[in-house]
C-alpha positions in Angstrom: 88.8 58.2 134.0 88.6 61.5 133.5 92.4 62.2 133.2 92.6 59.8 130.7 90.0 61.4 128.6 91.5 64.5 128.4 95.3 62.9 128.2 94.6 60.9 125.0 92.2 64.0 123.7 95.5 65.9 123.8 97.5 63.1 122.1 94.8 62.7 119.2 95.2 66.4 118.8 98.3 66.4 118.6 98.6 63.9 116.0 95.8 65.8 114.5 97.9 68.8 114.0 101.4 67.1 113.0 99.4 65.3 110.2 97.3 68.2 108.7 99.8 71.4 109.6 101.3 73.1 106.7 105.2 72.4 106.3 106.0 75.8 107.2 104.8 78.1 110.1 102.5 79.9 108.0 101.9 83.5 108.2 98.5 84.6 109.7 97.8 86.7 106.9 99.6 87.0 102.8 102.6 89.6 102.7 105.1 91.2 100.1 107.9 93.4 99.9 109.6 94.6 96.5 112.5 97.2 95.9 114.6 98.0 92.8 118.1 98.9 94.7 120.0 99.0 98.2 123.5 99.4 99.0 125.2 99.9 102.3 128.2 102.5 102.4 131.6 101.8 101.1 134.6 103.9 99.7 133.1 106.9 100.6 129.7 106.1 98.8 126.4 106.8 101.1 124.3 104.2 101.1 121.2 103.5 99.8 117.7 102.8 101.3 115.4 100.5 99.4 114.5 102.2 96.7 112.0 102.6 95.4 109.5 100.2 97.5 106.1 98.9 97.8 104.9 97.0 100.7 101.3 94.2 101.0 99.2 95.2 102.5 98.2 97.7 100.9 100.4 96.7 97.9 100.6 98.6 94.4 103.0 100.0 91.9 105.7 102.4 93.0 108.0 104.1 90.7 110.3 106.4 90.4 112.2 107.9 87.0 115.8 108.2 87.3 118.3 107.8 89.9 122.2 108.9 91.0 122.6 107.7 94.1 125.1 106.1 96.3 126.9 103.5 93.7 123.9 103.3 91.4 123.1 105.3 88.4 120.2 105.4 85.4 117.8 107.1 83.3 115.0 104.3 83.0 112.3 103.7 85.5 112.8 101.6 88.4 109.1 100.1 89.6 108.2 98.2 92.5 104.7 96.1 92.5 103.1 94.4 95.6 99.8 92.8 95.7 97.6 90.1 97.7 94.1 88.5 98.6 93.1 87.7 102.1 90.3 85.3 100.9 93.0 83.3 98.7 95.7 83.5 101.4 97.9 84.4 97.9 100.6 87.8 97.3 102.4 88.6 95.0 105.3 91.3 94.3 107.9 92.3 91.6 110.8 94.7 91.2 112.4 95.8 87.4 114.1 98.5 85.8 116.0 98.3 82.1 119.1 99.2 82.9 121.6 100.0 85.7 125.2 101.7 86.4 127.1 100.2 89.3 130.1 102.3 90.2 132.8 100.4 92.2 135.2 103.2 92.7 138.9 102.7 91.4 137.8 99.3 91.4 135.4 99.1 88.8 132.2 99.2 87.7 128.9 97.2 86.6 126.1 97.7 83.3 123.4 95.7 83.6 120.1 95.6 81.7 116.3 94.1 82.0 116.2 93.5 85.7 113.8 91.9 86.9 112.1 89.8 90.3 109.1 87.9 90.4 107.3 86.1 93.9 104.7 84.6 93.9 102.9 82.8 97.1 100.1 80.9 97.6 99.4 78.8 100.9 101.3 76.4 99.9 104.5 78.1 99.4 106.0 80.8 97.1 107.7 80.5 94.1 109.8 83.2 92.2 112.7 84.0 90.0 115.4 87.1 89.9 117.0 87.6 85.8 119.0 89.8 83.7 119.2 90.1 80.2 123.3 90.7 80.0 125.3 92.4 83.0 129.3 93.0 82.5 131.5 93.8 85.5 134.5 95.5 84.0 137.8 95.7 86.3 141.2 97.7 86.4 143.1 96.8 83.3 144.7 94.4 82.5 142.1 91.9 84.4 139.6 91.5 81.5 136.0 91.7 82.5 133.3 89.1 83.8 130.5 88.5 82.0 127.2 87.6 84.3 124.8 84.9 83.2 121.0 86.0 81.8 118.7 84.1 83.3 121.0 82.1 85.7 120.1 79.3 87.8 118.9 80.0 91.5 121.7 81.2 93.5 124.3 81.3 90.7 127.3 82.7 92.5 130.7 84.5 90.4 133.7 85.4 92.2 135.0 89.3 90.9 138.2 89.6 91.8 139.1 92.5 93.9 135.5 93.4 94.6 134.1 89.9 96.3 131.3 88.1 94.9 128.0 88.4 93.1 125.2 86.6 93.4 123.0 85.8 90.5 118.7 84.9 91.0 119.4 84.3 94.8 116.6 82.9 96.7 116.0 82.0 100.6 113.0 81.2 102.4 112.5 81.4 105.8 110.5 79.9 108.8 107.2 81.4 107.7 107.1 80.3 104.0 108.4 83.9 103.0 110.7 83.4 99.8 113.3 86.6 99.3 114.6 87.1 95.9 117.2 89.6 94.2 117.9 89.8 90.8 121.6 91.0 92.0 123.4 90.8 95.3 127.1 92.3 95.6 129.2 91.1 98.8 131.9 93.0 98.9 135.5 92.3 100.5 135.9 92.9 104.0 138.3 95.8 102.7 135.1 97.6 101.4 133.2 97.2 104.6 131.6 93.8 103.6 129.1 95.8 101.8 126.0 94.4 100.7 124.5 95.7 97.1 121.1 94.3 96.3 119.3 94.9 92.7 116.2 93.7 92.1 114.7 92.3 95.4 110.6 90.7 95.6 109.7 88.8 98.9 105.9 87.2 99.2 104.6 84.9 101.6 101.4 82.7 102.0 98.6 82.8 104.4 95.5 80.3 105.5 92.6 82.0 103.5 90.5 84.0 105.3 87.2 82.2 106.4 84.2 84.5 105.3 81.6 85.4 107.9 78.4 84.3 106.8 75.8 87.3 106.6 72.6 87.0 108.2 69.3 88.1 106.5 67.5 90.8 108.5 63.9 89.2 108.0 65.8 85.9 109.5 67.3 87.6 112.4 64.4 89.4 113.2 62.1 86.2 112.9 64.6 84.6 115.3 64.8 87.1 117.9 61.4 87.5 118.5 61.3 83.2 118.7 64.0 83.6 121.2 62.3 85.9 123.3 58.8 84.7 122.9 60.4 81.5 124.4 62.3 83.5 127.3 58.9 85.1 128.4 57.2 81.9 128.1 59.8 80.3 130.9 59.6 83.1 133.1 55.9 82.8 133.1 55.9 79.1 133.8 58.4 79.2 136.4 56.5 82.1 138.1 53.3 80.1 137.9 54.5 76.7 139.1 56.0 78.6 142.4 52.6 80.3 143.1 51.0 77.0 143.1 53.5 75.1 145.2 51.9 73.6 148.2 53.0 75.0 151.4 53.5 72.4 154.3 50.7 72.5 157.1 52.0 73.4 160.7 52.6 70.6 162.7 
């Protein structure tokens, strides 16, 4: 009987679970990730790290003025936001900067202007977008340049020929519920390395909320420790009493 119990406990359990489990494998806790650039190396160009990044937790704003580095190049600000709440099980995070140079070698090059990610999570799921206001990448003459979309549909992608492709507002989620977007991402031929170039990238991710722990008034706590071991005494004494008046068999 017994084996029964506990076989169709675990079978209304189960059911249990399958019925009220998120549709993801949610995160124990919110997280968020947000970077203006990274590029790996190609032609001679070093790569670049994320730059510049902020991570939740803690979150907050990083920023940094100016950069020449690797393929990119401006003047403007490039700033990376994170931020969350435990108790909401929500995160958030954002990556922007007004303009950019993309250098491409002999190959060509790239403007682009008001970058900018968005993610947003709650435990439910995360949405987010990735836009530009214009971007132009011009080629080798006579091959006229390709103009990129403003605010393209997710995962807009544009062949450029003899650099590879470019990937406009591209968004993934994975297992956990996590949403990844960039604003930009370069593939480039296998010719130059297969090199990945990523502008604009915000990642954020859901949790349960956090179940407060209730706080206990000292006046009750005290109140109920002394019940407690008013009551403890009180056993000890009646246990003590009732074996000093147990009768004690007479010798046959």
């Amino acid at each position: 009987m017994r084996t029964r119990f506990l076989a169709g406990s675990a079978l209304a359990a189960a059911i249990l679970t399958s019925v009220a489990g998120p549709a993801y494998a949610a995160l124990t806790s919110p997280e968020a990730y947000a970077y203006v650039v990274s590029a790996d190396a190609f032609g001679g160009l070093a790569s670049v790290p994320p730059t510049p990044t902020s991570t939740y937790p803690p979150g907050g704003t990083t920023t940094l003025v100016g950069l020449s580095a690797g393929p990119f190049a401006t003047n403007d600000t490039l700033t990376a936001t994170t931020a969350g709440d435990p108790t909401t099980g929500t995160s958030s995070a954002s990556a922007t900067v007004d303009s950019l140079g993309v250098d491409f070698g002999p190959l060509g090059s790239a403007a682009l202007t008001g970058i900018n990610s968005t993610c947003n999570a709650t435990p439910n799921g995360a949405t987010g977008s990735g836009t530009i206001a214009s971007g132009t990448v011009t080629l080798p003459f006579p091959l006229p340049p390709v103009t990129l979309q403003a605010n393209a549909p997710a995962n807009t992608s544009v062949s450029i020929p003899g650099i590879g492709t470019v990937v406009l507002n591209e968004q993934t989620t994975d297992a956990d519920g996590v949403l990844s977007v960039n604003a930009v991402h370069f593939t480039l031929l296998p010719a130059l390395n297969g090199a990945n170039l990523i502008i604009g990238h915000a990642e954020c991710g859901g949790a349960p909320p956090a179940v407060p722990i209730p706080m206990i008034n000292a006046q009750v706590a005290s109140a109920t420790g002394a019940t407690v071991l008013a009551a403890g005494l009180g056993i000890v004494y009646l246990r003590r009493r009732n074996s000093g008046n147990a009768t004690t068999p007479a010798a046959g």
